[in-house]
mmCIF entry with sequence, helices, sheets and N, C-alpha, C, O atoms, coordinates in Angstrom:
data_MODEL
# 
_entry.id   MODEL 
# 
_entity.id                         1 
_entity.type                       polymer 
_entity.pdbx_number_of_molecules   1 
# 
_entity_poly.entity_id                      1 
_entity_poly.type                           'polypeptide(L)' 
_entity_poly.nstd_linkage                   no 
_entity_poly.nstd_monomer                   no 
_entity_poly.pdbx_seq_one_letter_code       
;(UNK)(UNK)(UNK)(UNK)(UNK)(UNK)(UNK)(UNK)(UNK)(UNK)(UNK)(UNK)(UNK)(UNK)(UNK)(UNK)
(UNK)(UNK)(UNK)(UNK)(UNK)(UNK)(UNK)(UNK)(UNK)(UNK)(UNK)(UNK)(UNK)(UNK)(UNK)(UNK)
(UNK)(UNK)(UNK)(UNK)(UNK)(UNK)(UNK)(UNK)(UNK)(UNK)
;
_entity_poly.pdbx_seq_one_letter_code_can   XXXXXXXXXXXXXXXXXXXXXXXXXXXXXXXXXXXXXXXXXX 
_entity_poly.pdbx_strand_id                 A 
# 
loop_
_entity_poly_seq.entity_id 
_entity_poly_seq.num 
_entity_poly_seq.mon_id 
_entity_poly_seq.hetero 
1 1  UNK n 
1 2  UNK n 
1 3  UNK n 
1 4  UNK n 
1 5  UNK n 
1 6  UNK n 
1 7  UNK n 
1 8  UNK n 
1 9  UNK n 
1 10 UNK n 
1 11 UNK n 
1 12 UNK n 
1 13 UNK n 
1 14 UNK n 
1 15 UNK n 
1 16 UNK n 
1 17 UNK n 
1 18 UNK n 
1 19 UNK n 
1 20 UNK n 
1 21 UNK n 
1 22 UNK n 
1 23 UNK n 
1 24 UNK n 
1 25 UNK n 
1 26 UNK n 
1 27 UNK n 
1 28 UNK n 
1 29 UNK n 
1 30 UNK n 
1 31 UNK n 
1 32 UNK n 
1 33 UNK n 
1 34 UNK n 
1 35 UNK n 
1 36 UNK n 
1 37 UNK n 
1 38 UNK n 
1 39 UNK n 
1 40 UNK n 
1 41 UNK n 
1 42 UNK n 
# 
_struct_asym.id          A 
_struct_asym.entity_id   1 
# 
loop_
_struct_conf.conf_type_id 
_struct_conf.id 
_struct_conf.pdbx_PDB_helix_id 
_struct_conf.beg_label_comp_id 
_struct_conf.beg_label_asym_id 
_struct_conf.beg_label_seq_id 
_struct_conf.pdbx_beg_PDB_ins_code 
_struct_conf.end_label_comp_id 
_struct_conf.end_label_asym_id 
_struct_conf.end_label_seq_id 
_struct_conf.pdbx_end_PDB_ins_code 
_struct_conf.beg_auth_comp_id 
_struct_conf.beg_auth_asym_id 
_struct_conf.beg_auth_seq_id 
_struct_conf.end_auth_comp_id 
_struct_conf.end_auth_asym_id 
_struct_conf.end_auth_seq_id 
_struct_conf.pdbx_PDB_helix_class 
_struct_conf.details 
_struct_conf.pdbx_PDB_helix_length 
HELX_P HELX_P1 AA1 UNK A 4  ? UNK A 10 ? UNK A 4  UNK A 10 1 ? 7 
HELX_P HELX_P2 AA2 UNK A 18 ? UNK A 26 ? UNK A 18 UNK A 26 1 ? 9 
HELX_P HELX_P3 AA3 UNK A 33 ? UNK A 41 ? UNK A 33 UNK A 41 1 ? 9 
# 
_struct_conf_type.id          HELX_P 
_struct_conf_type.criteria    ? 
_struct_conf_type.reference   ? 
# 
loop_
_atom_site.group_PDB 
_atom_site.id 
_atom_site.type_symbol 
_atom_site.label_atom_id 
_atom_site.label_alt_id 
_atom_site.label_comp_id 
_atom_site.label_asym_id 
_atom_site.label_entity_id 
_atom_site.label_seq_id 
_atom_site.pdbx_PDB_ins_code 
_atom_site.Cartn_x 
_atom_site.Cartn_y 
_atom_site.Cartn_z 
_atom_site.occupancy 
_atom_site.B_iso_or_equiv 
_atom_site.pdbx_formal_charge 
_atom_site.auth_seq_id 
_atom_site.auth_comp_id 
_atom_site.auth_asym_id 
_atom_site.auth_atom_id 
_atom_site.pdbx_PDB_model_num 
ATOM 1   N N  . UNK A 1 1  ? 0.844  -1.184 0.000  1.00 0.00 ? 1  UNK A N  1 
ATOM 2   C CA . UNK A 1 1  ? 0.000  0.000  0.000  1.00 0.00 ? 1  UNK A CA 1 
ATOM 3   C C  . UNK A 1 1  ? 0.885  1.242  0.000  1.00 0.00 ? 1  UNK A C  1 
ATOM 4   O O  . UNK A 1 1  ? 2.024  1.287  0.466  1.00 0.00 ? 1  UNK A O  1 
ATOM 5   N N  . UNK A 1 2  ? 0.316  2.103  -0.499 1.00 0.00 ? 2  UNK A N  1 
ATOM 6   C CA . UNK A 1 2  ? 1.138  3.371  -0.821 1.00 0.00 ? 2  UNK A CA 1 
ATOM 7   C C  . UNK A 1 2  ? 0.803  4.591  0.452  1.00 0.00 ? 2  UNK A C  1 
ATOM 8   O O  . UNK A 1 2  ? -0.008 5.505  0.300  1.00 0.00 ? 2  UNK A O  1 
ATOM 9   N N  . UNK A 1 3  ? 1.404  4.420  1.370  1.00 0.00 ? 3  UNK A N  1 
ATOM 10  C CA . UNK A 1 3  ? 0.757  5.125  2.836  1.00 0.00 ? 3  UNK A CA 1 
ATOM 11  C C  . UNK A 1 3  ? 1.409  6.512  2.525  1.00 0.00 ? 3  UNK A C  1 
ATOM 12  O O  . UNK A 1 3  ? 1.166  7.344  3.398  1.00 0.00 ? 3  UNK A O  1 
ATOM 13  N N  . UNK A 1 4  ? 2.076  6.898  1.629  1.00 0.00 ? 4  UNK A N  1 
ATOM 14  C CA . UNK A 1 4  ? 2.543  8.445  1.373  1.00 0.00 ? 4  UNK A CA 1 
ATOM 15  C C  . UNK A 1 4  ? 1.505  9.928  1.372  1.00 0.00 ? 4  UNK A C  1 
ATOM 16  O O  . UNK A 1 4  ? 1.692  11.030 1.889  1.00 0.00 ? 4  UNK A O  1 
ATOM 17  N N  . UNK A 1 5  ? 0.302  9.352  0.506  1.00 0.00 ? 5  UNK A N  1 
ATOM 18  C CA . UNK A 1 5  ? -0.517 10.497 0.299  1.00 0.00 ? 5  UNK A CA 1 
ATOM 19  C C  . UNK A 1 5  ? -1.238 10.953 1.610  1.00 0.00 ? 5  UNK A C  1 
ATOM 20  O O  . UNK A 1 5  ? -1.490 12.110 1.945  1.00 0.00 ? 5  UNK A O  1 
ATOM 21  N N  . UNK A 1 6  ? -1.550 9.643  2.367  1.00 0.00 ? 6  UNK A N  1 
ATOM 22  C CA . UNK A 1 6  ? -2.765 9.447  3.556  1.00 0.00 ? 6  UNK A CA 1 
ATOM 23  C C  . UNK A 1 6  ? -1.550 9.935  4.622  1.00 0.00 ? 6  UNK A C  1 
ATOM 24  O O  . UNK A 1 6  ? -2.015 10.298 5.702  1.00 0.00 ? 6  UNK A O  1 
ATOM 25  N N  . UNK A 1 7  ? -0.544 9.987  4.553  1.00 0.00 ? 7  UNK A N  1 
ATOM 26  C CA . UNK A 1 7  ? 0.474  9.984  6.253  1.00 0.00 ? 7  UNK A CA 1 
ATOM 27  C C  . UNK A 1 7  ? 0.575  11.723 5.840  1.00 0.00 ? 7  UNK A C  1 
ATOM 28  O O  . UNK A 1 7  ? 0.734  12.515 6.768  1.00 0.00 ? 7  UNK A O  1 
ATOM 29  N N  . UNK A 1 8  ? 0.465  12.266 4.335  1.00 0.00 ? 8  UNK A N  1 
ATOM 30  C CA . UNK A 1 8  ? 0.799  13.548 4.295  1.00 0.00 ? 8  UNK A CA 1 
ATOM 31  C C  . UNK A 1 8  ? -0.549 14.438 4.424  1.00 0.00 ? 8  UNK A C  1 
ATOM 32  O O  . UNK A 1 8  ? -0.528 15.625 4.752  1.00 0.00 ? 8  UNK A O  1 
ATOM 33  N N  . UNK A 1 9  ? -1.507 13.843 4.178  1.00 0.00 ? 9  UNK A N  1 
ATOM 34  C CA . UNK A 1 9  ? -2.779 14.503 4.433  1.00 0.00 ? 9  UNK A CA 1 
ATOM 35  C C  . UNK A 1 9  ? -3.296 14.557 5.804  1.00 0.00 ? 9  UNK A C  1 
ATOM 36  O O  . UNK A 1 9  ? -4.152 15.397 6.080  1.00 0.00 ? 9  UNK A O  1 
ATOM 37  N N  . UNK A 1 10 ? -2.867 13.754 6.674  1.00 0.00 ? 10 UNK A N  1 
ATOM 38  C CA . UNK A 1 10 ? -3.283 13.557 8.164  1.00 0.00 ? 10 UNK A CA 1 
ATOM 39  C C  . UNK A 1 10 ? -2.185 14.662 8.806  1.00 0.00 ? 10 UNK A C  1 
ATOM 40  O O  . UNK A 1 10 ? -2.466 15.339 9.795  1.00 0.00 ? 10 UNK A O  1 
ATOM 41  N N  . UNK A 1 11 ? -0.733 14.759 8.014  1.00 0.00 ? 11 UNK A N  1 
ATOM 42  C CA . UNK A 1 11 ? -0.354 15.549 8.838  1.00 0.00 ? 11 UNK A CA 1 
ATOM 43  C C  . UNK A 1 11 ? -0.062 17.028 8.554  1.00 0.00 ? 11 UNK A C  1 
ATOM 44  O O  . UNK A 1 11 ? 0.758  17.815 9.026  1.00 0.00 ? 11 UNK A O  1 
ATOM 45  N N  . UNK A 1 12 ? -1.049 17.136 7.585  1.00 0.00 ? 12 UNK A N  1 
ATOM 46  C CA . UNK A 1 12 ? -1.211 18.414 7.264  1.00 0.00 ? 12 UNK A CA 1 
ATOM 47  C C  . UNK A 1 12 ? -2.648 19.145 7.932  1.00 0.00 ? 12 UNK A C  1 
ATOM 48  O O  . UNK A 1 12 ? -2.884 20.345 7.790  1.00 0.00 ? 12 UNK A O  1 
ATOM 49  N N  . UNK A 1 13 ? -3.605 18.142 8.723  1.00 0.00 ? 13 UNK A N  1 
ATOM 50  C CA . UNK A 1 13 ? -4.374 18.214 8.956  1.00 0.00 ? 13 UNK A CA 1 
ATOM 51  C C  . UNK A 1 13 ? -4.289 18.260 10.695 1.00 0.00 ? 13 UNK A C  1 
ATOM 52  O O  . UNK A 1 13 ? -5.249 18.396 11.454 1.00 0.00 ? 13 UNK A O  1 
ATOM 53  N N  . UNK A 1 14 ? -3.098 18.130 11.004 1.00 0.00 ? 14 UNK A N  1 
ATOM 54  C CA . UNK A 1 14 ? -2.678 17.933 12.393 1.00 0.00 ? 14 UNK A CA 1 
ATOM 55  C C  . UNK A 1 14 ? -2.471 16.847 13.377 1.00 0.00 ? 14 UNK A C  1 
ATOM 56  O O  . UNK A 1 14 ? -1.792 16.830 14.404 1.00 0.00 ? 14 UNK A O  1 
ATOM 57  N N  . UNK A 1 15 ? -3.304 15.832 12.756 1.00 0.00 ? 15 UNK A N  1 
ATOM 58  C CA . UNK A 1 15 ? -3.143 14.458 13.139 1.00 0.00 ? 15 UNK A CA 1 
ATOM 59  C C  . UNK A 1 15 ? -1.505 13.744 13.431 1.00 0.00 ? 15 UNK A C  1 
ATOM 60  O O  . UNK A 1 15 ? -1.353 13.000 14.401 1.00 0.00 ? 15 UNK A O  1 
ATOM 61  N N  . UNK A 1 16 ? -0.878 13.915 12.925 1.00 0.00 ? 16 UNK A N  1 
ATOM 62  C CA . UNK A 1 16 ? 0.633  13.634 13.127 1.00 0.00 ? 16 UNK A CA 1 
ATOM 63  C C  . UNK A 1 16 ? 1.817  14.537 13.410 1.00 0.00 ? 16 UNK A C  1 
ATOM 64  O O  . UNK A 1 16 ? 1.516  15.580 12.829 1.00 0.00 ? 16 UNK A O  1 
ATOM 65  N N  . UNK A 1 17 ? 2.745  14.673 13.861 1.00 0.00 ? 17 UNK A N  1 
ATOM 66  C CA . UNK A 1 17 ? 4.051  14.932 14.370 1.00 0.00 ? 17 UNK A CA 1 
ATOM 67  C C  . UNK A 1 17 ? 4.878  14.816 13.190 1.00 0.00 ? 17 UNK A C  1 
ATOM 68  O O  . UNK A 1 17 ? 4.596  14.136 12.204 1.00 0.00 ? 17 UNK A O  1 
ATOM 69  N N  . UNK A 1 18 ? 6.264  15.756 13.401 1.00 0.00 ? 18 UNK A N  1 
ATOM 70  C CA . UNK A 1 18 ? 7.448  15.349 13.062 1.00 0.00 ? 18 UNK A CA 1 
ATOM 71  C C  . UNK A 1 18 ? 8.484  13.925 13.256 1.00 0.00 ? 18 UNK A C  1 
ATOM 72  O O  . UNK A 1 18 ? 9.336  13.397 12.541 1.00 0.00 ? 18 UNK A O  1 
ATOM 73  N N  . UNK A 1 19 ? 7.896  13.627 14.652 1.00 0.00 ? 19 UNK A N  1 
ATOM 74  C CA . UNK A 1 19 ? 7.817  12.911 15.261 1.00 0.00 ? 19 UNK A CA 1 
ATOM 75  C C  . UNK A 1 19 ? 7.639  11.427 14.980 1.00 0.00 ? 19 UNK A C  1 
ATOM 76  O O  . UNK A 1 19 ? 8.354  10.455 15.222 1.00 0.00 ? 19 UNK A O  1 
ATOM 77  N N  . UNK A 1 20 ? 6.409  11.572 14.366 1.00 0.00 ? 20 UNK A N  1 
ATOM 78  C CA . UNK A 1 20 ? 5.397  10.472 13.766 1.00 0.00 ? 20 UNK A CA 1 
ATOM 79  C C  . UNK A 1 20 ? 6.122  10.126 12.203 1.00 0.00 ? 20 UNK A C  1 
ATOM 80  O O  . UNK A 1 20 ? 6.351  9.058  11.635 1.00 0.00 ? 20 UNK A O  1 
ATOM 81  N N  . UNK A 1 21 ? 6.342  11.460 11.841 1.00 0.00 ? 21 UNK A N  1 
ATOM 82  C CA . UNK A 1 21 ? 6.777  11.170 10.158 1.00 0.00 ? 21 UNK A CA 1 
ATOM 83  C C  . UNK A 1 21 ? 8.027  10.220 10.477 1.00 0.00 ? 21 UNK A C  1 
ATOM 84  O O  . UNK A 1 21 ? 8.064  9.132  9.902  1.00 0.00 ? 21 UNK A O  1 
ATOM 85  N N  . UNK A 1 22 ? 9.259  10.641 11.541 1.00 0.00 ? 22 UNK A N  1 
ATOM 86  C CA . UNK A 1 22 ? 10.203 9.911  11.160 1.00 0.00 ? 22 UNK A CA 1 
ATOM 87  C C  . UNK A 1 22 ? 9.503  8.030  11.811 1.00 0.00 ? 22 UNK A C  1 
ATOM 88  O O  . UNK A 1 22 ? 9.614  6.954  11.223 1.00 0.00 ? 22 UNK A O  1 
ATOM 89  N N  . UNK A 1 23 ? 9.073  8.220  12.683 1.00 0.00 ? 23 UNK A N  1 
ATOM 90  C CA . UNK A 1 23 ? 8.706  7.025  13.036 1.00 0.00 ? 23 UNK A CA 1 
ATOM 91  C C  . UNK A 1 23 ? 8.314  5.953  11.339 1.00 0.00 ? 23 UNK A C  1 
ATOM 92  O O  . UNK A 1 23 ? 8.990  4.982  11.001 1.00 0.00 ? 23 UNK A O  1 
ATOM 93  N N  . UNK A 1 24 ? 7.128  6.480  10.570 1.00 0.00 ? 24 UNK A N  1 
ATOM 94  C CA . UNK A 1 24 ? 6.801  6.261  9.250  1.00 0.00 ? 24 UNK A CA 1 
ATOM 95  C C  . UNK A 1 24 ? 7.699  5.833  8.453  1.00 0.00 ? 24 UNK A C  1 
ATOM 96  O O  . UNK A 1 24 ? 7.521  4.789  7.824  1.00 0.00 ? 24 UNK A O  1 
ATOM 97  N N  . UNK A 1 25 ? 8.985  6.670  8.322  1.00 0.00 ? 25 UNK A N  1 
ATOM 98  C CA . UNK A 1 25 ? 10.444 6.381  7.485  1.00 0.00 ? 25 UNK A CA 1 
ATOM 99  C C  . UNK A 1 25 ? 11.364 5.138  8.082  1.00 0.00 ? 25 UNK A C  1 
ATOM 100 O O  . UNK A 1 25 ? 12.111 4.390  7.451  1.00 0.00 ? 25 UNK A O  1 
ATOM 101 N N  . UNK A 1 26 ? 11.044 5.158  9.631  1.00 0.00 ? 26 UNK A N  1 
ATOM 102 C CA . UNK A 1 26 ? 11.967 3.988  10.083 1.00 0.00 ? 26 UNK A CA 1 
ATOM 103 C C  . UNK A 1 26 ? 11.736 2.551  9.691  1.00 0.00 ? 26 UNK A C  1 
ATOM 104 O O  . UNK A 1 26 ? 12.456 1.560  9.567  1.00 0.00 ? 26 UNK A O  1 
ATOM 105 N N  . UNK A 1 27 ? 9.800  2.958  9.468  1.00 0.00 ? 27 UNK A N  1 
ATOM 106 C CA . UNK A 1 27 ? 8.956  1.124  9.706  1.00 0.00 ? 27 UNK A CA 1 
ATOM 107 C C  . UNK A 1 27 ? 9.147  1.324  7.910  1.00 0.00 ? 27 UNK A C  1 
ATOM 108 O O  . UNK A 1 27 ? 8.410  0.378  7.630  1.00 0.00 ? 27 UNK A O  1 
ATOM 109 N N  . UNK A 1 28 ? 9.418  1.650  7.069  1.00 0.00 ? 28 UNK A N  1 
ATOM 110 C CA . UNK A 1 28 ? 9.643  1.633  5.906  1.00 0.00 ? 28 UNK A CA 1 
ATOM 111 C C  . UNK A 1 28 ? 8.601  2.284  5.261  1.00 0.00 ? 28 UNK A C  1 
ATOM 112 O O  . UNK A 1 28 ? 8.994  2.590  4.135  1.00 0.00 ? 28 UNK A O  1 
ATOM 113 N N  . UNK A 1 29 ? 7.225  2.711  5.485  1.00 0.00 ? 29 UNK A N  1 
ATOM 114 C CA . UNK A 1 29 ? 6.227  2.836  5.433  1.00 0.00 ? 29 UNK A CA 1 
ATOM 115 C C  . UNK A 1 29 ? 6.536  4.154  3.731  1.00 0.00 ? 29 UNK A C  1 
ATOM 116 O O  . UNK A 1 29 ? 6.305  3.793  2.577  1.00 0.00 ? 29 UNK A O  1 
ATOM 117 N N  . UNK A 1 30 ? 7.109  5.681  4.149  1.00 0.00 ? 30 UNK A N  1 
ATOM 118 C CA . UNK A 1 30 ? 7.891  6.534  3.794  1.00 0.00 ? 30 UNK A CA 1 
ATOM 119 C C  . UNK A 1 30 ? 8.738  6.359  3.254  1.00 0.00 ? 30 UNK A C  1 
ATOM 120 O O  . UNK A 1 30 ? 8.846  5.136  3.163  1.00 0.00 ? 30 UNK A O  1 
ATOM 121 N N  . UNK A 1 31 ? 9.549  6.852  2.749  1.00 0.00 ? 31 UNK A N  1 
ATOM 122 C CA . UNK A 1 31 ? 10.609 7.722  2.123  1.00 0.00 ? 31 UNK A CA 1 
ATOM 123 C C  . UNK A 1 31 ? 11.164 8.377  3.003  1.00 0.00 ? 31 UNK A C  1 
ATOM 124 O O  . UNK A 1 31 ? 10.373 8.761  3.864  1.00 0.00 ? 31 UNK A O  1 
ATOM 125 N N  . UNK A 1 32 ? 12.907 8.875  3.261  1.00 0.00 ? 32 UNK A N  1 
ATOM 126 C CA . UNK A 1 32 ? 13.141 9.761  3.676  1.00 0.00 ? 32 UNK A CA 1 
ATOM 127 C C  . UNK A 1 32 ? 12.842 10.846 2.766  1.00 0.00 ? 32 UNK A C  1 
ATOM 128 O O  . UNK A 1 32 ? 12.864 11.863 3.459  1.00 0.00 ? 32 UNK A O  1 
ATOM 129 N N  . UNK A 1 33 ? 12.498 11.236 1.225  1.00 0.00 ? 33 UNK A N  1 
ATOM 130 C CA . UNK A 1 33 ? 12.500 12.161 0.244  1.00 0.00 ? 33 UNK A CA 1 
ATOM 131 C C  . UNK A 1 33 ? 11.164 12.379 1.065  1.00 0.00 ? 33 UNK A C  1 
ATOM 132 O O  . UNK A 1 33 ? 10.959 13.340 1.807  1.00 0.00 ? 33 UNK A O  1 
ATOM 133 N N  . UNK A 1 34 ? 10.476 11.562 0.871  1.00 0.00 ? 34 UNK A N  1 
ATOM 134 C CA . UNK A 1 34 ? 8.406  11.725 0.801  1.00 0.00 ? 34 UNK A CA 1 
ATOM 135 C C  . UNK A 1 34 ? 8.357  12.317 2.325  1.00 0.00 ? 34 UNK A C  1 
ATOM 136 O O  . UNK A 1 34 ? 7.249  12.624 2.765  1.00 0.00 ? 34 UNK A O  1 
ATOM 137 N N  . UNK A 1 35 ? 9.540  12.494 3.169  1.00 0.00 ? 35 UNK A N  1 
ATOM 138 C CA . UNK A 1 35 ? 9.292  12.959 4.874  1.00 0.00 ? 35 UNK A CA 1 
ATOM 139 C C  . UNK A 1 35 ? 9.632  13.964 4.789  1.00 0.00 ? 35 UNK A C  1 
ATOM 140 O O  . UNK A 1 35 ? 9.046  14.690 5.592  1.00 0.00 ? 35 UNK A O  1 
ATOM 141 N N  . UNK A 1 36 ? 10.681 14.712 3.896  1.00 0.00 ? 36 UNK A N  1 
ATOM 142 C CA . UNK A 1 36 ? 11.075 16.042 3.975  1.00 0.00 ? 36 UNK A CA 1 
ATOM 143 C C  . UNK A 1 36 ? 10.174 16.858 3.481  1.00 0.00 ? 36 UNK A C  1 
ATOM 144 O O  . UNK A 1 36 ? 9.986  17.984 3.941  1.00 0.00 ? 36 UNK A O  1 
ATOM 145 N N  . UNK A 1 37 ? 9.285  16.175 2.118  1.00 0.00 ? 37 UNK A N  1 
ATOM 146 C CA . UNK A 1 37 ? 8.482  16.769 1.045  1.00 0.00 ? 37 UNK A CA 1 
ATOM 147 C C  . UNK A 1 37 ? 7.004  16.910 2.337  1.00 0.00 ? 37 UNK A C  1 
ATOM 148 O O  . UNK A 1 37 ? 6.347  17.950 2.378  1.00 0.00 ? 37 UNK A O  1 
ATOM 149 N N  . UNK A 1 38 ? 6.706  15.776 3.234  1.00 0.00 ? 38 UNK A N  1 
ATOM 150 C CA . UNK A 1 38 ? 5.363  16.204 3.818  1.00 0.00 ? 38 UNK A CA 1 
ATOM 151 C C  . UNK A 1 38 ? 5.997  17.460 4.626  1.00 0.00 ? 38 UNK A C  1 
ATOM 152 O O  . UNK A 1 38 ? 5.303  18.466 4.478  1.00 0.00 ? 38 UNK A O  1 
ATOM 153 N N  . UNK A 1 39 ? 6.956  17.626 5.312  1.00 0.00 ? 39 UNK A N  1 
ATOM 154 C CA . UNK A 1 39 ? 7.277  18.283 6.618  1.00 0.00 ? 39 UNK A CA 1 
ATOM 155 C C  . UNK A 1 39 ? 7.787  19.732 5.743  1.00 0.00 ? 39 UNK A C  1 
ATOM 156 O O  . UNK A 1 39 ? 7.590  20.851 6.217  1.00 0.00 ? 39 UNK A O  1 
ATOM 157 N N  . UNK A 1 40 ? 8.329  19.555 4.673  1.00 0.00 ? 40 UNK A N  1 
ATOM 158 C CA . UNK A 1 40 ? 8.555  20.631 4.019  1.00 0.00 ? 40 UNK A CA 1 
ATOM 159 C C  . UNK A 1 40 ? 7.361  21.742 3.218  1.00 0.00 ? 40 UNK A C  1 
ATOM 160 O O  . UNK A 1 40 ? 7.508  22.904 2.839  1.00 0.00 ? 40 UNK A O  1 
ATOM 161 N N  . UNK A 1 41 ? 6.144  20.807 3.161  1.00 0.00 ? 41 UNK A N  1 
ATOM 162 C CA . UNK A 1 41 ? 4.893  21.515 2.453  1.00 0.00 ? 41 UNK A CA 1 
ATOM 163 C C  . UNK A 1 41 ? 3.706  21.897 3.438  1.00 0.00 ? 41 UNK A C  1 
ATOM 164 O O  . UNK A 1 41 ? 2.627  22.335 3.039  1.00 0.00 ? 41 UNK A O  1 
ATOM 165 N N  . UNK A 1 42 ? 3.981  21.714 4.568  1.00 0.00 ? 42 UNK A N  1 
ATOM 166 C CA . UNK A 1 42 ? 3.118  21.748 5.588  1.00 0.00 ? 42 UNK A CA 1 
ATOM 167 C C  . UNK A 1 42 ? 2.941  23.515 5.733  1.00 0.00 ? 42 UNK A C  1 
ATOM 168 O O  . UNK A 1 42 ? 2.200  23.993 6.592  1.00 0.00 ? 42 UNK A O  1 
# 
C-alpha cells in the first residue's frame, strides 16, 4: 500500500508529528525524500 498520500494529508491536517513522520520512514512505510516533502509543504 502506498501510505505516502494518507500519512501527508493527516499531517497536514494535524493528526501527526514530526515525530510520527520519522517514526513512518523507520517502519519503511515513507521515504526519507516523501518525509522532507510532507514536513517541508506543511
Amino acid at each position: 500500500m502506498n501510505w505516502y498520500p494518507h500519512i501527508k494529508q493527516y499531517y497536514k491536517q494535524g493528526f501527526y508529528t514530526e515525530a510520527n513522520i520519522q517514526v513512518f520512514v523507520a517502519a519503511g512505510w515513507i521515504t526519507t525524500e516523501q518525509a522532507d516533502d510532507i514536513i517541508g509543504s506543511a
